[in-house]
C-alpha positions as CSV (number, residue, x, y, z in Angstrom):
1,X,0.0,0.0,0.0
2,X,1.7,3.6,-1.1
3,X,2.1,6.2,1.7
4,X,-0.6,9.1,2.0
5,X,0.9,12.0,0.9
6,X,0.3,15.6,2.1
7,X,1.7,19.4,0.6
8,X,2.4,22.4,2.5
9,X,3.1,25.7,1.2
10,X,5.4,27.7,3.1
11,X,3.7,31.5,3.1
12,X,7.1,32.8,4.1
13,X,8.9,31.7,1.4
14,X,6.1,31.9,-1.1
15,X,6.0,34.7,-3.9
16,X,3.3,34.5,-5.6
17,X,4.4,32.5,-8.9
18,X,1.7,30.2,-9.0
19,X,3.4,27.9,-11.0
20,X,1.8,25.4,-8.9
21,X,-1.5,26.2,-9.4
22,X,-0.8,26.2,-12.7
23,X,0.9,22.3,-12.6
24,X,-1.4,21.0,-9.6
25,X,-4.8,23.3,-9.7
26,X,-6.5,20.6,-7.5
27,X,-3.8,20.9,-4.7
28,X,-3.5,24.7,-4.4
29,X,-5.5,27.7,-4.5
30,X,-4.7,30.8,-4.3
31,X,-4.9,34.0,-2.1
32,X,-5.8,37.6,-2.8
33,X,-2.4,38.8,-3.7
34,X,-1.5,35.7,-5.9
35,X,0.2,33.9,-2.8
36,X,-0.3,30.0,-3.0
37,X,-1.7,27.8,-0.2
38,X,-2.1,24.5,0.0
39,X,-6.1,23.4,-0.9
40,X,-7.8,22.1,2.3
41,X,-6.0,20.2,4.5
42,X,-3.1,19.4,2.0
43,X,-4.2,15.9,1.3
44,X,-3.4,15.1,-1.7
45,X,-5.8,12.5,-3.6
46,X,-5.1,9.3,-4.9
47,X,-4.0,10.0,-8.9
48,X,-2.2,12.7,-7.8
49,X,0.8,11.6,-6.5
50,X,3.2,13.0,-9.5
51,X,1.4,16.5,-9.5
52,X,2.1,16.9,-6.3
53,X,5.8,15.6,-6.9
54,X,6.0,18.0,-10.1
55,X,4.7,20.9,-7.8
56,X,7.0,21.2,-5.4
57,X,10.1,20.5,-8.4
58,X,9.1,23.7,-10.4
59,X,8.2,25.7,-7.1
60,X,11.3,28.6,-7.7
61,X,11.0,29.4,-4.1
62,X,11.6,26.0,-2.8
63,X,8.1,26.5,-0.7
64,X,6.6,23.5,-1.1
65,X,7.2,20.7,1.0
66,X,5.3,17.1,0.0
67,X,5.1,14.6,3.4
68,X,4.3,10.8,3.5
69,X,2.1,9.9,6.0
């Protein structure tokens, strides 16, 4: 059985690239100034393993971090 994985989006490190809403639009969302957050509790679904792998790889801030649980 393959760990549960989970993203977190640093809001200090975070500048408002999006470039992971733009890779992963069912993991993040987006604030009023453009600032990404993680969607929900970070849980990322089953099927979405890589997007969440490919997320934090083109991230230029280095503010995504992806957990196993």
């Amino acid at each position: 059985m393959s760990e549960r994985l989970r993203v977190h989006v640093d809001p200090e490190k975070c500048q408002g690239h999006a470039r992971c809403k733009a890779l992963a639009p069912e993991l993040f969302e987006l604030d009023e100034y453009g600032n990404a957050h993680e969607a929900g509790d970070g849980t990322v679904p089953p099927g979405l393993e890589d997007k969440a792998w490919l997320a934090k790889a083109n991230c230029p801030e280095i503010a995504i971090d992806v957990t196993e649980e």
